[in-house]
Structure formats: structure tokens, C-alpha cells
N, C-alpha and C positions, 0 to 999 in steps of 0.2 A: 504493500500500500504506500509508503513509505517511496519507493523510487518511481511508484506509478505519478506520486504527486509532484517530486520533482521534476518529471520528464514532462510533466502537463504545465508545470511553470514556467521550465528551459521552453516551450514551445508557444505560451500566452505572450512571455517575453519577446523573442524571435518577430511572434506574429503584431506585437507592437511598434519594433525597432523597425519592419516593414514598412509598415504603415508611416510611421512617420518619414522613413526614406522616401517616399511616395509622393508624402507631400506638398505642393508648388510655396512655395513663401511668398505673400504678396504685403507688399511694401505701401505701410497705410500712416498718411501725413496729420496728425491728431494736434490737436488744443485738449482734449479729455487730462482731467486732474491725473494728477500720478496714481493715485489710489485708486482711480477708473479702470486703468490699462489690464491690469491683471482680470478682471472681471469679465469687462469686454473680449478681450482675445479669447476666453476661454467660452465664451459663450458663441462666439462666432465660428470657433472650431470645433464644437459640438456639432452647429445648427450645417456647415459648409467644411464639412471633414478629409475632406483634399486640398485646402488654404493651412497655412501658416501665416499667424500673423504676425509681420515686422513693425513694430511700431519708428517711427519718427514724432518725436515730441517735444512739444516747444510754445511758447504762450500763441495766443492766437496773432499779435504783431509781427511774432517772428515767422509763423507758419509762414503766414500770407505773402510775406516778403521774400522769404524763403521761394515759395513755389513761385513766386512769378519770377525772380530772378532766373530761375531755371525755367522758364515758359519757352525756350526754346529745345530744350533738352529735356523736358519733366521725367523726373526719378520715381515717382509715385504713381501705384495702380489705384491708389483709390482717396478721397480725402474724409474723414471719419470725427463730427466732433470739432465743426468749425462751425465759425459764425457764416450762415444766409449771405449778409453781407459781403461776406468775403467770397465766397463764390459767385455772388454775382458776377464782382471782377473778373474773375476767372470764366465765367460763360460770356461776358464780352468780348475776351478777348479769343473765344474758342479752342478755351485749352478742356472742356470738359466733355465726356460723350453723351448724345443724347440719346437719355434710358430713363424710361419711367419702373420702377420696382411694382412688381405684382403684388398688388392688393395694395395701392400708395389712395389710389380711389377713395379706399374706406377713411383716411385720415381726415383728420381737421383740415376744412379749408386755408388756414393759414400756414398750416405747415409742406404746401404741396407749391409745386412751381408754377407759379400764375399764366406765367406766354411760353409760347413755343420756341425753341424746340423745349422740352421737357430735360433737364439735367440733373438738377437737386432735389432732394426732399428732406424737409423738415424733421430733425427729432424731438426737442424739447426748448422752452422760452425760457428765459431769466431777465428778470429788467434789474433796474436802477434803485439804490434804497439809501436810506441815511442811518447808519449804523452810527446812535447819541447816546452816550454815556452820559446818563444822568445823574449820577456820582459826583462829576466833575464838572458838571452843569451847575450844579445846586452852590458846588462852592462858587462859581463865577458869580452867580443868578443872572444864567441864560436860560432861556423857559426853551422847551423839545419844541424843534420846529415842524408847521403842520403844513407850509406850502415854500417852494423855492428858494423865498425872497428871505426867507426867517435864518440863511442861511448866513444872510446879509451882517446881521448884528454885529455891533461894534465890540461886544466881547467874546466875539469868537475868532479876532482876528489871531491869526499863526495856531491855530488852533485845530482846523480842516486838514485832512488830505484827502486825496481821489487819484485813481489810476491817471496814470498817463497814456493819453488817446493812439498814441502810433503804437508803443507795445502791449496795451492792453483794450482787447476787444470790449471790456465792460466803460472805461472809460470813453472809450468812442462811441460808444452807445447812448451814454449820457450828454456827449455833445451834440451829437444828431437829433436826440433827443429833445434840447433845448432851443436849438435853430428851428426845428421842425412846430413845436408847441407856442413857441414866443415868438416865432418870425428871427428871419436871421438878424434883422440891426436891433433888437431887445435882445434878443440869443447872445450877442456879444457884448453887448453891455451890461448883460446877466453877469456873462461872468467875466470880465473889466474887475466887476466891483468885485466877484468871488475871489476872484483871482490878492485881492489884498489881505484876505483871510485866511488862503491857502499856509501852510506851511512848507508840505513839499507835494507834487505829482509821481506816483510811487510808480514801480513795474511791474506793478502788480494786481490782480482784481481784487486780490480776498484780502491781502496785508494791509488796506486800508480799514476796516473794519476790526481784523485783527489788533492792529494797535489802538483802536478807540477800546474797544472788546477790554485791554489791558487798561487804562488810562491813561496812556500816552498822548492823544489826542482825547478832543472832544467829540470831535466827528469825522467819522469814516464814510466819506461816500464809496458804496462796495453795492454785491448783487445779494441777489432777497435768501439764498439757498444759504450764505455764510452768514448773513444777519441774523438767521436763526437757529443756526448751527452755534453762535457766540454766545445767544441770549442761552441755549439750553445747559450751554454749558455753565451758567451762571453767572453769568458778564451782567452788568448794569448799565444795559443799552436797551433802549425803546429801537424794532427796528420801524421806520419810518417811509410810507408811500406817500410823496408829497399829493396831498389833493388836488393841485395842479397838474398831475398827470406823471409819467414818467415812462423814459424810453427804454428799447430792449430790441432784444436781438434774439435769433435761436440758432442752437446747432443743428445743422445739417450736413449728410452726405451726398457723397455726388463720384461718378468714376470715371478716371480719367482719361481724355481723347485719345492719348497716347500710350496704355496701360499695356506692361507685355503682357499683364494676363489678364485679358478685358473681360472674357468671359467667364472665368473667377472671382473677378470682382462683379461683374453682375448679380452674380448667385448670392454673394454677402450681402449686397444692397438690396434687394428682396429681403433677404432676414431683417434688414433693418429697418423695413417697412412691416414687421407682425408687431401682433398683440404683446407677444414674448420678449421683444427689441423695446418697446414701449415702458413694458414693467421694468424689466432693467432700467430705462432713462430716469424712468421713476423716484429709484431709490439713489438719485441723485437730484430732481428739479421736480418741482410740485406742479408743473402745467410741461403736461407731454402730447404728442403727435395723436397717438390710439385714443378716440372718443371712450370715457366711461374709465381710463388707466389715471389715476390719482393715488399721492400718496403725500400728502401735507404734514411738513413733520411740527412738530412742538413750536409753539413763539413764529410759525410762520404767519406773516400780516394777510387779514380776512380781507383787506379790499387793494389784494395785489392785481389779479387778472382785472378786477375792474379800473385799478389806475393805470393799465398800457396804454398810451397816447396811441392816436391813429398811425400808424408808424409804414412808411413806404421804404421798404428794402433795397429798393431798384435805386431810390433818390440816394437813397446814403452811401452804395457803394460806386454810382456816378461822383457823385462830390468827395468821396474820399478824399483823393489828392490835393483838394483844392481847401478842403477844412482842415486838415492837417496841417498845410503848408502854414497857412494864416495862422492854428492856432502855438505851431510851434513860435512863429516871429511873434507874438504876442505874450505869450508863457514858460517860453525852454526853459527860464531861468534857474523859473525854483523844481526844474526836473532833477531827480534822486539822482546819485550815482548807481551806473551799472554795476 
């Protein structure tokens, strides 16, 4: 019994080391949190058991920059876990294939690609929040602000941080967001004035919240998933949907024009069009692609889907370049070191 069972194990072995020799590695350019990647890969190689998956990862400024830099040579079969936005660019400039995923149909209207040809689909939304530590509110006596402008107060100057817009997709969400909501000459004047109460413009989406989360700051402009990831953790932060609305962005995928394994990556992107792809997104963002998939965690804010500003995807990754450029000659200054 005894050698029957190891020759059954020398052979379950064998028939795994196959398999995995078998396997195509296809090369997927992600913004997904670190703590994502394992999850994901493992779920994709479940659902599409002849892929391997290679992650490249990197915040969503760099992705983007990354892949277009290479827009003439692109290295990546598929892109998994970027901002909409950012593949806009990318299907302007027809580096993306056009492929709709089976069963994309059943998804949220906002999460599917609106005009032809058909290349991205939606997985999950995050917007804009004010991660305020009330703590160090009370010592100032700055009252939690309930719209934009409360941002403004004269005791909160060097007190703010917020991502910075080129390397962080959450940040450039919130300026699109503002030009969009306010009109661009209030948009900048919006933040003209924020911009004196900034501290620094971090490289990061979550580390602005993070450090309010601590006391370091007072206010972390960051996204609604770490607002209430801080608060549960027992931070003395209100997370905050300004009543005036606020902008957002979602990840999606899309596969790429020039992929060596096009056909590989199509079969993933279908999976990433189920129910099953949905609930994973889930147990990362509280508003996902799959109608009826919710998972709203602890201290997540009750009128977050309803503060998304009417938000045009196509406008924001057309003006990229040109809100960027502007808002760096305006702000670099107080940008963090890399």
C-alpha cells in the first residue's frame, strides 16, 4: 500500500510538472494593489488553465506611461486593473484589440465600452473621499468638511495632502473630477486656493489617507475602499463624500492589438466578464461591474454611488495631457520626492 501510494504521488507530481510545462505565460500590465496579484493570478489560472500569469506592476501613472512609451513595440498580452481612463488613451491610439468578452452584455451599463469598436470592459468604480481626522480637527477647531470648498479653511493650511495627478490615477480622478463638476476656470481656482493648504502631492492613492489615518495630517484626500479600510481599523477619520459630488474612475481590462497570445488573453477576459470575476472585484471595491455583486465593508460612506459626478471617460483621457501639463506648471512644487 505503502509504494502503491508513493508511485500515485511520483505520478500526480509528474502529471502537475506537465501541466505546468504546458503552460503559455501571458504577460498582464496591472495597477491591482500588491495584495491583489496573488488572488487574481490564481483565480485566472483556475478559470483559463493553459495561461500563466506574468504580472507587471506598477501604480496606474506609471503603467500608463509605461505602455505607451512602448506603443510601438507593446510587451503586454493583456492590460488587467487599470483605470477606463487610461485605456481610453490607449484605444485612441489603436494599441488595443477589439473584443467584447462573452456575457460583458449582462454588466452595468457603465462598466461596458460605450462606441465602437468595442475594446474595454469595466470591473469595479472607486471615487474621491476626504479621509479627516477628527482628533486633530478638534485640536485646531476645524469642523469635518461637508462640500469642496470647506477644504478651503484657513486652519487647515499645510495640513492636506492628495495624490499626485501624473502618478496616481486616484489623484487625476479628483482633478477631472473638479474641472468637470465646477467648470474648468472655478476647477482651477478651486484648487489655486487648495493648493495653499496643501502640504505635499504624495505618489500615492492610499498614503494620503494613510497618514491622516495616523495624525500626520488632517486631511487625506484618498479613495473610499482605504477611507474605510483606516476608519475600521480604528483611525479617527470621518470618511467624507463631499455633497458636491465627486469624481472616479474604474478598473478595467482590455487585450492587447498586438498580444503574442491574443487568443489566451481573450479566454481571460471573458472570465473577467463573470459573476465569479465580479465577486473577487468585490472583496476589494464596494461598487463592481456584475449587477446584484456587493460587498460594502464596515465605515464604508452610505451616499458614495450617489455622490459620483456625471463623469465622461472619453473627456478625461482626451485632456489628459493637457490637465496634466497645466497642472504640473501650477503645483510641481510641493510634489513629494520619489
Amino acid at each position: 500500500m505503502k509504494l502503491f501510494s508513493t508511485v500515485a504521488l511520483a505520478l500526480a507530481l509528474a502529471g502537475s510538472a506537465a501541466q505546468a510545462a504546458e503552460r503559455t505565460k501571458l504577460t498582464i500590465y496591472t495597477a491591482l494593489e500588491n495584495d491583489q496579484l496573488g488572488p487574481f493570478k490564481a483565480a485566472i489560472e483556475r478559470a483559463v488553465p493553459e495561461a500563466e500569469v506574468v504580472w507587471v506592476r506598477d501604480s496606474t501613472g506609471v503603467i500608463t506611461a509605461r505602455f505607451l512609451a512602448e506603443k510601438d513595440n507593446p510587451r503586454a498580452d493583456m492590460v488587467i486593473g487599470l483605470a477606463a481612463s487610461s485605456l481610453l488613451m490607449f484605444e485612441k491610439l489603436n494599441l488595443l484589440a477589439e473584443y467584447k468578452p462573452a456575457g460583458a452584455d449582462a454588466l452595468k451599463e457603465a462598466f461596458r465600452d460605450p462606441k465602437a469598436p468595442y475594446t474595454w470592459t469595466g470591473m469595479d468604480a472607486y471615487l474621491g473621499v476626504v479621509c479627516f481626522n477628527t482628533a486633530e480637527a478638534g485640536r485646531d477647531g476645524v469642523k469635518t468638511p461637508q462640500r469642496w470648498e470647506d477644504l478651503l479653511q484657513p486652519g487647515l493650511k499645510g495640513k492636506i495632502v492628495m495624490p499626485h495627478p501624473a502618478s496616481s490615477g486616484t489623484g487625476y480622478l479628483m482633478v477631472a473630477g473638479w474641472l468637470q463638476s465646477m467648470g474648468e476656470e472655478k476647477g482651477w481656482a478651486f484648487m489655486d486656493r487648495l493648493h495653499d493648504n496643501i502640504a505635499a502631492y504624495l505618489h500615492s492613492g492610499s498614503a494620503p489617507c494613510v497618514q491622516a489615518a495616523r495624525g500626520e495630517r488632517t486631511a487625506g484626500l484618498s479613495l473610499d475602499m482605504r477611507g474605510a479600510s483606516e476608519k475600521s481599523k480604528g483611525a479617527p477619520i470621518e470618511v467624507v463624500v463631499p455633497a458636491d459630488g465627486t469624481g472616479w474612475d474604474e478598473e478595467a481590462m482590455a487585450v492587447v492589438a498586438s498580444a503574442k497570445n491574443l487568443a489566451l488573453a481573450k479566454k481571460v477576459a471573458d472570465w473577467g466578464a463573470t459573476k465569479a470575476a465580479s465577486e473577487l472585484y468585490a472583496k476589494s471595491y464596494a461598487i463592481v461591474a456584475y449587477p446584484g455583486v456587493s460587498s460594502a465593508p464596515a465605515n464604508y460612506p452610505a451616499n458614495a454611488e450617489a455622490g459620483m459626478i456625471k463623469n465622461d471617460l472619453g473627456w478625461m483621457a482626451e485632456n489628459r495631457d493637457r490637465i496634466l501639463a497645466e497642472w504640473s506648471r501650477r503645483y510641481e512644487a510641493k510634489a513629494a520626492k520619489k
